[in-house]
N, C-alpha and C positions, 0 to 999 in steps of 0.2 A: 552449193552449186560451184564446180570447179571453177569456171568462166567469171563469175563473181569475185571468186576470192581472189586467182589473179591481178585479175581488174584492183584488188583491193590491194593488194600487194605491193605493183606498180605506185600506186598512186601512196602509200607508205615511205619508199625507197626513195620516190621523187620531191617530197615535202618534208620528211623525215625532219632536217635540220633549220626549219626554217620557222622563224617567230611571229605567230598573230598576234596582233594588236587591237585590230576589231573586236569589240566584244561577240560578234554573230561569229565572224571567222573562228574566233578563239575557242566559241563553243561548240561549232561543228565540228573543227577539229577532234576534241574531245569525245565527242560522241562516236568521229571518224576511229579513234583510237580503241575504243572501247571495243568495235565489230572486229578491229584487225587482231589487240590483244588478249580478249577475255570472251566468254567465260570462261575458258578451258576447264571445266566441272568433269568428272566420272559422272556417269549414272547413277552409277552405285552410293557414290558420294552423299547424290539427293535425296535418300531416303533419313539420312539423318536430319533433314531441316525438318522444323516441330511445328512451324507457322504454318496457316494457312495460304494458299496459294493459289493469283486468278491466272491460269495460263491462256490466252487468248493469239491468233494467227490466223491469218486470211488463207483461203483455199489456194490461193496462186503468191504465199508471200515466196520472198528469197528464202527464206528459211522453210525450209520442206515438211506438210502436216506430220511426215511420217517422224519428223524429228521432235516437233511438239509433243506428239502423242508419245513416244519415248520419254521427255521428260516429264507429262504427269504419269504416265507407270510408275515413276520410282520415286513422285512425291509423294507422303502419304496422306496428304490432308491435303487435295489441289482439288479445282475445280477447271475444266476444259471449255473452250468455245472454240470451234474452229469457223470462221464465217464463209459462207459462201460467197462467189464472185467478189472477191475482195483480198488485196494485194498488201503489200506492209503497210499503206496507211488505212489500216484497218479504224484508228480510233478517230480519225476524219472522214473516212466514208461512208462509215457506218455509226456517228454519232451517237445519236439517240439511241439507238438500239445498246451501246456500249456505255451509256450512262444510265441506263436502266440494268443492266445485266452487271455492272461495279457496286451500283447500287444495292442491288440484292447481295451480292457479294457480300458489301458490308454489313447488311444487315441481318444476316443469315446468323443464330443463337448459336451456331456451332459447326463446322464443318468435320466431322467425323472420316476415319479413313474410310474407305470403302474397301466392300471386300473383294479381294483381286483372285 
């Protein structure tokens, strides 16, 4: 979402040089870091990863279904959830549901590619 990234951008350029000390601060930071500089992946890229894979996103997260769905296309061993009425905190608003469906994840004898 353009407006997001922006938004993300700003808020980079503004904090950029500046040191947490807080362990919470120190950690958002990080994760703040993580949305501004990574993953930068090809698509194409992901077809090489061999592990299995839960892709999961809310129908209204910041991150757009249609981008999810691109990148299990090009994983070959993924498995998709996209939830309904539910935003990026998909693994708190949807709980249960997401500990059951991780669940099976794991415990599923083998995720096979599927045929595309």
């Amino acid at each position: 979402m353009p407006a997001l990234w922006q938004q993300l951008q700003r808020g980079y350029r503004e904090n950029k040089n500046q040191t947490f000390t807080d362990p919470a601060r120190k950690n958002d930071w990080k994760v703040f870091l993580l949305d501004v500089r990574q993953p930068h992946i090809p698509l194409a890229t992901l077809a090489r990863i061999k592990a299995p894979a839960f892709i999961m996103a809310g129908d209204r997260d910041v991150i757009r279904p249609e981008h999810m769905v691109a990148i299990y296309q090009h994983l070959p061993r993924a498995w998709l959830w996209i939830v309904p009425n539910s935003g990026h905190a998909t693994l708190q608003e949807h709980a249960d549901e997401f500990n059951r469906k991780t669940d099976a994840f794991f415990r599923a004898p083998s995720i096979p590619a599927p045929a595309r």
